[in-house]
Structures are given as C-alpha cells and as structure tokens.
N, C-alpha and C positions, 0 to 999 in steps of 0.2 A: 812358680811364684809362691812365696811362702806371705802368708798374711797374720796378722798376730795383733786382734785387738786386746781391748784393756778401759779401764773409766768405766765399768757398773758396778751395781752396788746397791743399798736399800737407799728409798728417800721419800719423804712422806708428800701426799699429795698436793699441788702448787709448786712442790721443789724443781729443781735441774742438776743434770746429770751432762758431763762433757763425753764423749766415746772415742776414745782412738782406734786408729789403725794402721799398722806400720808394715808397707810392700818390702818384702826384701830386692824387687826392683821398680822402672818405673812403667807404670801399664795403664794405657789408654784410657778404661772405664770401672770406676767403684765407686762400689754401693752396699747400701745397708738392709739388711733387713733382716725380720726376725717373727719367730717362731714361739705362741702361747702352748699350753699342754692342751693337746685334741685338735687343737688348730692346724692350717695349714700355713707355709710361708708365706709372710708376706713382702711385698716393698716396702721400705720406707722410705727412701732417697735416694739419688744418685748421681753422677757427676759427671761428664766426658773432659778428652782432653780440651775442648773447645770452651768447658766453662756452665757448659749448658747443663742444668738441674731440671730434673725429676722428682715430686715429693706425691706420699700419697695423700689424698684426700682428709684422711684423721690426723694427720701430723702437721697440715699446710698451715702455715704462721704460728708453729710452735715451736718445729724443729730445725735448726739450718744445716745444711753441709756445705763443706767448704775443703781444702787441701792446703797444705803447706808450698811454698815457693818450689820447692824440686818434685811436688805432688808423688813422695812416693809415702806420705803421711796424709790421710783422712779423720778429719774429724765428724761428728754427728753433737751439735751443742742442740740438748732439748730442755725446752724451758716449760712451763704450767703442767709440767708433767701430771696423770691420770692414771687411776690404777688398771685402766684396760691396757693402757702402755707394755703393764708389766708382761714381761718375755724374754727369752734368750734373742741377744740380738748379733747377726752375724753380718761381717764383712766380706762383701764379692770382689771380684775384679773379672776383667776380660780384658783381650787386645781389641777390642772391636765393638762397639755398641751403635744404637740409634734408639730416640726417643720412645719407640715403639720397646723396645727390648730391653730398655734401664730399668723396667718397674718388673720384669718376670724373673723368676730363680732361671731358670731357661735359658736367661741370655748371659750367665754370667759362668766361667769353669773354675775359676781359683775360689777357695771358699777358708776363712777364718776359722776357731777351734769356737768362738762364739762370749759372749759375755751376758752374764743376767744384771738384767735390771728389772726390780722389784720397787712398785707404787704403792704403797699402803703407809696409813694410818696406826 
C-alpha cells in the first residue's frame, strides 16, 4: 500500500491547514500522525473502517479526520492551529486496528513520505 500525502505548508498562528492522504488501495485503518525535531512520534488521529475516531488529547476539538466515500482518501482538517503543532506529519494505515492501537506508531505498517506543517508568526 502506497500512501502519499500533501496540504502542508507555513501558516500563521489561529490559521488552518487541510492534509491529505491518498491509499493507492482501500485499507481498513488510517491515521495521522507526526513527528517535531528531538521528539518522538506522535498520534494525532485516526479512523477505522467502522467510522470509529481516535484523537489525541492536544488536538481534540481542533482537528477532525474524516475519509472520502471510497475511503481510499484521508483527510486531517486542523483548525486554531498552534506553533507546538508544527511538525512533519505522517500518514499510517494498517489492514487491522482497534481503539487501543489507532493512537501508537506500533499499530500501523504502511507509512506516508510525510508532509510539514510549520505554525509561526
């Protein structure tokens, strides 16, 4: 499974930024997340085929995910964005997830080439 996002970019703080992600097939579970310099990966979101979302605690009622009708397209719309935000952010997938395993790098094998998004003033 090939994954290939896109939508980051500089944007000053309070702005919004859309994020794609386009599966070259259709795969059960994907999610976002991303990576500051020193830091370690984090979650940010994620989705199963059921519908069921995953967000992490810094992002909850700012950022939504959501998928296209044939869900082999993910989106990440984040809104009031924050320059702690900023980071390479990458999209997952896996055939198989559970609540427990949509938020760890861990639970996901197909991995995006990654996109920045840059918070500043």
């Amino acid at each position: 499974v090939q994954l290939v996002e896109s939508g980051g970019g500089s944007v000053q703080p309070g702005g919004s930024l859309r994020l794609s992600c386009t599966a070259s097939r259709y795969i059960d579970c994907m999610g976002w997340f991303r990576q500051a310099p020193g830091k370690e990966r984090e979650g940010v979101a994620a989705i199963d085929r059921h519908g069921r979302t995953t967000y992490s605690d810094s992002v909850k009622g700012r950022f939504t995910i959501s998928q296209d009708n044939g869900k082999k397209t993910l989106y990440l719309q984040m809104s009031s964005l924050k320059p702690e935000d900023s980071a390479m952010y990458y999209c997952a997938a896996n055939y198989a997830c559970t609540i427990a395993t949509m938020s760890r790098p861990e639970g996901f094998t197909y991995w995006g080439q990654g996109t920045q998004v840059t918070v500043s003033s």
